[in-house]
C-alpha positions in Angstrom: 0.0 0.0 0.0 0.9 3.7 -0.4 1.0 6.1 1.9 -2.6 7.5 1.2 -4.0 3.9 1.0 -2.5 2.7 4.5 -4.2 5.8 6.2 -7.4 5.1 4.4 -7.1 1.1 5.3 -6.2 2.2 9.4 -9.6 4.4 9.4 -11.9 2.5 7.7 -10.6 -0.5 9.4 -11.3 1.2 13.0 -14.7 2.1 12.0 -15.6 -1.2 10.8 -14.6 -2.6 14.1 -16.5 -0.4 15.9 -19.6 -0.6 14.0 -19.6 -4.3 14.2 -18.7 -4.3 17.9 -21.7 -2.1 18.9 -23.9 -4.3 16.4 -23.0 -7.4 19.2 -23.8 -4.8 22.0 -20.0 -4.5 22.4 -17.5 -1.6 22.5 -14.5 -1.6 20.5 -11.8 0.8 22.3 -8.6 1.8 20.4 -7.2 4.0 23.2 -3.8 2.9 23.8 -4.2 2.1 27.8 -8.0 1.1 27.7 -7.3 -0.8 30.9 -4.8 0.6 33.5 -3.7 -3.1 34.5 -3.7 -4.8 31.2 -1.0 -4.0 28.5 -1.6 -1.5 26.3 -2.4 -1.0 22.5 0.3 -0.1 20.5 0.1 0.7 16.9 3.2 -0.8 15.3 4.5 1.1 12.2 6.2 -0.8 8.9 8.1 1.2 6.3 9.8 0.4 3.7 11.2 1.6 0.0 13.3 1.6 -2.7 15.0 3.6 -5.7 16.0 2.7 -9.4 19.5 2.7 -7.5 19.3 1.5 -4.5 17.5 -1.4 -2.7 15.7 -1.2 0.6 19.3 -3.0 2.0 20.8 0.0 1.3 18.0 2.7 2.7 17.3 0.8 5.8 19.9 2.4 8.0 19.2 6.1 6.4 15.6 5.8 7.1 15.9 4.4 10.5 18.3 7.5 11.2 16.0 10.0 9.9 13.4 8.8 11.7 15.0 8.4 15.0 16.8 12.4 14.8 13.8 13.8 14.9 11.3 10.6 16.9 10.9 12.9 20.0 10.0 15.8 17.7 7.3 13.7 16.6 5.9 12.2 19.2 2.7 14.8 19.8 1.8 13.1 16.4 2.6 9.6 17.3 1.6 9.6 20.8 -1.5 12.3 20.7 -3.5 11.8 23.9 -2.9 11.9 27.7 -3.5 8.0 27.7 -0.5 7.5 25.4 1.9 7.9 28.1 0.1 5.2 30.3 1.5 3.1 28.0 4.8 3.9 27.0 7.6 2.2 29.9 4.7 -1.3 30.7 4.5 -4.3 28.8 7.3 -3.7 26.4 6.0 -0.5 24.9 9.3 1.7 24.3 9.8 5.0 26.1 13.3 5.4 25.2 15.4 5.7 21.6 16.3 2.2 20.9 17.4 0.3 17.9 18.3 -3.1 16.3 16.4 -6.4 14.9 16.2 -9.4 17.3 14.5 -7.6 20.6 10.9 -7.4 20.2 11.2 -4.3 23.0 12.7 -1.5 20.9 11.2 1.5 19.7 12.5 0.6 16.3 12.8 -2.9 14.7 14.2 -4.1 11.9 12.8 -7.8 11.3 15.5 -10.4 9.3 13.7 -12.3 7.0 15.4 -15.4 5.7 19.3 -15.4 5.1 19.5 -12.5 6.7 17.5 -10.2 4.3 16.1 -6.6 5.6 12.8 -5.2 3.9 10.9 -2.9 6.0 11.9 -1.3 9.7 8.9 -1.4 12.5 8.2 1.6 14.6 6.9 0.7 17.6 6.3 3.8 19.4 2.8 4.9 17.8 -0.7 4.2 19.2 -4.3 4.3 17.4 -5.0 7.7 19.0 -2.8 9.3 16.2 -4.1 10.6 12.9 -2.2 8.6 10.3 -2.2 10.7 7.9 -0.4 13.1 10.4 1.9 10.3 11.6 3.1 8.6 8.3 3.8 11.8 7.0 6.1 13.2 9.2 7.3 9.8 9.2 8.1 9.9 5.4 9.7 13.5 5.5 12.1 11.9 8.3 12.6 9.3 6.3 13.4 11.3 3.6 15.9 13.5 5.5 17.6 10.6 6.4 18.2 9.6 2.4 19.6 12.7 1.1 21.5 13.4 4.0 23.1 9.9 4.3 22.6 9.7 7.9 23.8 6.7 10.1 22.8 5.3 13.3 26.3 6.1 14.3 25.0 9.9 14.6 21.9 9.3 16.6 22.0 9.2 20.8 20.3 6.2 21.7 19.3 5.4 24.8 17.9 9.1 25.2 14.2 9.2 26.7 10.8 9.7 25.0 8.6 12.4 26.7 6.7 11.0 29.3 3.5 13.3 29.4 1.3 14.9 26.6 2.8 18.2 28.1 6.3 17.2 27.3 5.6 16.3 24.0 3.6 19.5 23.2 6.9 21.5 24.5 9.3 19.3 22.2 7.0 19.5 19.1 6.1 23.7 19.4 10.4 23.8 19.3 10.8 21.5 16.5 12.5 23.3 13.5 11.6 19.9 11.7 7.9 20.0 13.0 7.5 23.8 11.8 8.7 23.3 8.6 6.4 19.9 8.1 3.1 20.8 8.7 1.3 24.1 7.7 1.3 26.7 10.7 -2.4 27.2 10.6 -3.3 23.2 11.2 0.1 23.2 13.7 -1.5 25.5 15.8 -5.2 24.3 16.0 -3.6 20.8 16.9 -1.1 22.4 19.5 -3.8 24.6 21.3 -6.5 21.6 20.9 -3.7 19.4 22.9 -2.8 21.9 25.7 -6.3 21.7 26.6 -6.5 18.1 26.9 -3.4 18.4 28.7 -4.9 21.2 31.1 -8.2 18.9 31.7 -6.3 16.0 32.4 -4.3 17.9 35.2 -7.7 18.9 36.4 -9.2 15.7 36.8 -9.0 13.5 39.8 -9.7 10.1 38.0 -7.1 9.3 35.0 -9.3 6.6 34.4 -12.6 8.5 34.3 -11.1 11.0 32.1 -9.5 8.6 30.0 -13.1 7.1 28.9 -14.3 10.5 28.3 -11.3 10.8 26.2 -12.4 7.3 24.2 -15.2 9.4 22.4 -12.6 11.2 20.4 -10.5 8.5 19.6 -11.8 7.1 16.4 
């Protein structure tokens, strides 16, 4: 699938699961900590591409780059609600900048296939709160960043922590030189001023857990 085409699939695919849970007299949740003591639902990521000269062997450590410089940057987009950050740190959800292929814990994966062969890398840091359209395509300008810039893993600090509360992220993303130049000021700013005041309500509230179902209704 394209990039269009895999944020089509994602929404249709959540409203057909909703629709056909409330037909059974069910509710479908996709908020990435539903229940507080239950893992959480993560929203795994798969990328992959290729050029008339090079092969997706030979992108794999250049995407991977690109998108791990600027991860933290993008996390508001990744990780958009207060609930996100009940799940990052539990379970084997990621809440720091990690790489490799064999550890099914890191915040980015890149799977061997057989003999040894690379052809995608798996973000694991994203959750079904996030607009994907958003998400894949800050994703793809990282990605491209990393390709004509030719940059290595060698260059990134891993091991550095994720933000650990919707505030955080709100603060690294309204810095971002990479975030600014991404997405149009007018829609940045409706999405940052629509996030503080989730953030503010959540602060407010005295039940995480009742706020996070009131939360559910705009998680579609």
């Amino acid at each position: 699938l394209g990039p269009t085409e895999a944020a089509d699939t994602l929404i249709t695919f959540k409203s057909m699961i909703k629709l056909l849970a409330f037909r059974s007299g069910l509710f479908a949740s996709f908020l990435p900590k539903p229940l507080f003591d239950e893992s959480g639902s993560g929203l795994h990521i798969s990328i992959s591409a290729n050029t008339e000269k090079k092969s997706f062997e030979d992108l794999e450590e250049n995407i991977s780059a690109g998108i791990l410089k600027h991860i933290k940057e993008m996390q508001l987009f990744l990780n958009p609600v207060v609930n996100s950050y009940e799940r990052l740190g539990s379970d084997g959800a990621p809440d720091e900048i990690t790489y490799g292929s064999s550890n099914r814990d890191l915040l980015m994966r890149v799977p061997l296939k057989e003999g040894g062969r690379k052809n995608r890398v798996e973000l694991r840091l994203a959750d079904s709160a996030s607009n994907p359209y958003l998400a894949i395509h800050l994703l793809l300008k990282a990605s491209e960043e990393g390709i004509e810039k030719d940059l290595r893993i060698k260059d990134i600090e891993l091991g550095k922590r994720l933000s650990s509360s919707l505030r955080e992220a709100i603060r690294e993303a309204e810095s971002s030189e990479f975030i600014n130049s991404s997405i149009p000021k007018s829609l940045l700013k409706c999405f940052i001023e629509a996030k503080l005041t989730d953030s503010d309500k959540a602060e407010k509230s005295e039940d995480k857990k009742a706020f996070a179902r009131e939360m559910e209704l705009l998680v579609t």
